[in-house]
N, C-alpha and C positions, 0 to 999 in steps of 0.2 A: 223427259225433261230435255228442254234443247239446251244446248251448251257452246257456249264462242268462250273461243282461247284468244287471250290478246298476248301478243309475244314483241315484247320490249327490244328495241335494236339501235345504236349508234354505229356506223360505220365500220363493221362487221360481217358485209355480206359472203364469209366465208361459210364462217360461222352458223349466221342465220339460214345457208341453202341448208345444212344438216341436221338442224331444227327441224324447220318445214318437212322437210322428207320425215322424219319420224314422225310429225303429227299426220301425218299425209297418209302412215301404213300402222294405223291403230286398227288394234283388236274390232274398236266403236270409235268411228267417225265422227268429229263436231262438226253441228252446225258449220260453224263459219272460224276460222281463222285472222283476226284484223293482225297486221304488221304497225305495233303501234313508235314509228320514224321519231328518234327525237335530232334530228334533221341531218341524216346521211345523206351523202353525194349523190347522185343521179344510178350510180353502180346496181344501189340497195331495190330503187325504184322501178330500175329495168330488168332484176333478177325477181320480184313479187311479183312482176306485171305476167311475165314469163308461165313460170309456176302457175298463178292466176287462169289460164288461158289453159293448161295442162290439168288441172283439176276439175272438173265437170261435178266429180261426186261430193264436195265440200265449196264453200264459197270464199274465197283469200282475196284479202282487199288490204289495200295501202294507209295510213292517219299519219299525215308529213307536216311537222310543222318546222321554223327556222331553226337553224342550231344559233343562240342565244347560252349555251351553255348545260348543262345539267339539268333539266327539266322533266323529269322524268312523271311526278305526280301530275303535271299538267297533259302531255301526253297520253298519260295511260289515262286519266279523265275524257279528253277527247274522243279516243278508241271503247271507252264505256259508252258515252253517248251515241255512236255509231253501232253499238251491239243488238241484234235481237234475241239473242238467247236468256235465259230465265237464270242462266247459272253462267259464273264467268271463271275460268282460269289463269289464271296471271302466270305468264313464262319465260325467259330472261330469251334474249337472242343469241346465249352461247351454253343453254343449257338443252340437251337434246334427249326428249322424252322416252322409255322405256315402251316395248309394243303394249303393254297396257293400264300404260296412263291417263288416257280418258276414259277409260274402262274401271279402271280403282275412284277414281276420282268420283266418278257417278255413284258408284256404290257407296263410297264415303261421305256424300255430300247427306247433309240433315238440315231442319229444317232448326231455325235457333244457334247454329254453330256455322264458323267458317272451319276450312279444312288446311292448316299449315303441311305441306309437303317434304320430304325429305330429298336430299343428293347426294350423289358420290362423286369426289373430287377428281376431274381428268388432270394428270400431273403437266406440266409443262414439255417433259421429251416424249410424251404420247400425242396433245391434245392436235396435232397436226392431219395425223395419222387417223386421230379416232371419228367414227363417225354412228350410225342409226345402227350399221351391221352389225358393229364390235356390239352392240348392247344386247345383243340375242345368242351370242355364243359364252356360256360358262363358262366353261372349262380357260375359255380365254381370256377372262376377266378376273376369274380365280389367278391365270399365270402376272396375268398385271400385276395385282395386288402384291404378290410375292416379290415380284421386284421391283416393288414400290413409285409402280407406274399410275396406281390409284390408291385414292384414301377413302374413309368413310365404306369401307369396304362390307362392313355387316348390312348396309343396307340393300346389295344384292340377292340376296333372296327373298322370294317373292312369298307372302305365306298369309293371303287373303282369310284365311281362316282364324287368326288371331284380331280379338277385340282392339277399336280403335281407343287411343288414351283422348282422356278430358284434360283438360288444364284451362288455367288463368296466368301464364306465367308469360311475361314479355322477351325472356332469353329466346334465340333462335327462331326469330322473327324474320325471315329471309321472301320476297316477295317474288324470286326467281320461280317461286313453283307453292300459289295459292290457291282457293277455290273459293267465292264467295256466291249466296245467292244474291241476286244483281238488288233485288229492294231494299236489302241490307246496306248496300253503297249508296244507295239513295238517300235512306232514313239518314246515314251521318254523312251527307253529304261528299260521298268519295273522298280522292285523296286532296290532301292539303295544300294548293298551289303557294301557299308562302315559301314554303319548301326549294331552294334553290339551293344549286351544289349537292355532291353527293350524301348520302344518308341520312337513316331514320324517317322518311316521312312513310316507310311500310309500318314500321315501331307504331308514328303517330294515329296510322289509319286504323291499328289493332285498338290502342289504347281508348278510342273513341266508340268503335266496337263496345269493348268492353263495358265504359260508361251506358252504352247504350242497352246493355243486357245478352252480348249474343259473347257465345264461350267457343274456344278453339277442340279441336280437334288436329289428330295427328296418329301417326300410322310409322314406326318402323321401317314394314316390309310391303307397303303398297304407295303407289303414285311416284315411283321414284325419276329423278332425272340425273344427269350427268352433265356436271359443270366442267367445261371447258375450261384453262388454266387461263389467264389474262392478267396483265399488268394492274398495279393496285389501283384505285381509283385518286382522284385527286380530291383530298381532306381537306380541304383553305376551309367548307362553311358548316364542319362537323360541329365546330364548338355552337355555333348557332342554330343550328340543328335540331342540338340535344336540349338546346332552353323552350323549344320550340313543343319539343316532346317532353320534357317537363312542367311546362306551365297549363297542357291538357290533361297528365296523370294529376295534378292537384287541383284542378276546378273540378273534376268531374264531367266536364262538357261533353258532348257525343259529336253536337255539328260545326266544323272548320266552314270561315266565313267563305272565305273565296275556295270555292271544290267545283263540283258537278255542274253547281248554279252561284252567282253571286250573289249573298243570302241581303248584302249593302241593298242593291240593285231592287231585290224582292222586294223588300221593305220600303223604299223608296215608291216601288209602284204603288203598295196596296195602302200608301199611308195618305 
């Protein structure tokens, strides 16, 4: 199964080099890595290009569009249509993957199910400091956690041998670290570009999943990543958000008009 990782970034290209470097020295290599830009500076552009030219064995390519604000559904739509992989995972640009999370991942992925991923919180007087390395040394992650340098800390052990859970549940809906098979984002038309400002349009993308028949999956102690600490996001268009992601839980709808394709547009052609 080929697999492209799209990894979400605004103007973080600190952040984002310590990403790529951990997707960069997995267990099992993806396909392809797209940088999906929701419109960082030139910095972000010339550090991907970089990288890009230094990886021979994976393919890492740039999806830049204007910064216009919070767009992030739109974006990560862009970087879906730019993908060849059969299976996609969605990765935040300050969450930085574990050596074998494209390797859990694959073994998790099923067919009829997306795979919600787990993280462990990098604290604020660490996340400077931390990087790909700190995530292959126990003993030092164990010392973190003691002094309360990380949270989410049972999620460090790795324990591929214990059964993945099922659920329908929309709590802990976090898109920093997803897996879908890419027809599935088709069928409900990817994410929802109504979606402007931060949150819920991962919520909305599940909730449409669901209508559409396909059930999550999630794993404890496998696909894990490490969220980097960051300042909160800006909340002005939650409240709008959440109407947005409640009026698809009550229709039952699966396909979001403007996503992948604009379904107006469609319709207009074949009418």
């Amino acid at each position: 199964m080929n697999i492209s990782v799209i990894v979400t970034t605004f103007n973080r290209p600190d952040s984002l080099e310590k990403v790529l470097e951990g997707l960069l020295n997995q267990t099992r290599l993806p396909r392809e890595i797209i940088v999906a830009d929701d419109g960082s500076s030139e910095e972000t552009s010339l550090l991907v290009n970089q990288i890009a030219l230094s990886s021979p064995d994976c393919h890492v390519q740039h999806v830049w569009h204007e910064d216009l604000g919070f767009r992030a559904a739109e974006i990560r739509n862009k970087a879906i249509l730019k993908s060849s992989g059969d299976y996609i995972i969605f990765l935040d640009g300050d969450c930085i993957p574990g050596r074998y999370f494209i390797q859990d991942h694959l073994q998790l992925a099923k067919p009829g199910y997306f795979f919600q991923g787990k993280r462990v919180l990098v604290e604020k007087a660490l996340q400077d400091a931390f990087n790909f390395s700190h995530t292959r040394k126990t003993l030092g992650l164990i010392a973190n956690a003691l002094k309360g340098q990380i949270s989410n800390a049972h999620h460090l052990v790795r324990l591929p041998f214990v059964p993945a859970l099922i659920t329908n549940k929309m709590s802990g809906i976090r898109s920093c670290n997803m897996g879908f098979f890419k027809k599935d984002l088709f069928a409900v038309n990817g994410f929802n570009q109504a979606f402007q400002g931060w949150g819920r349009e991962d919520s909305e993308l599940v909730a449409r999943l669901y209508n559409y028949g396909i059930r999550r999956r999630e794993h404890p102690f496998m696909a894990v990543c490490f969220h980097l600490w960051h300042e909160e996001n800006d909340r002005t268009n939650l409240e709008k958000n959440d109407q947005l992601l409640k009026a698809v839980m009550d229709s039952g709808n699966y396909r979001c008009v403007s996503g992948l394709v604009d379904d107006k547009i469609v319709e207009k052609t074949n009418s």
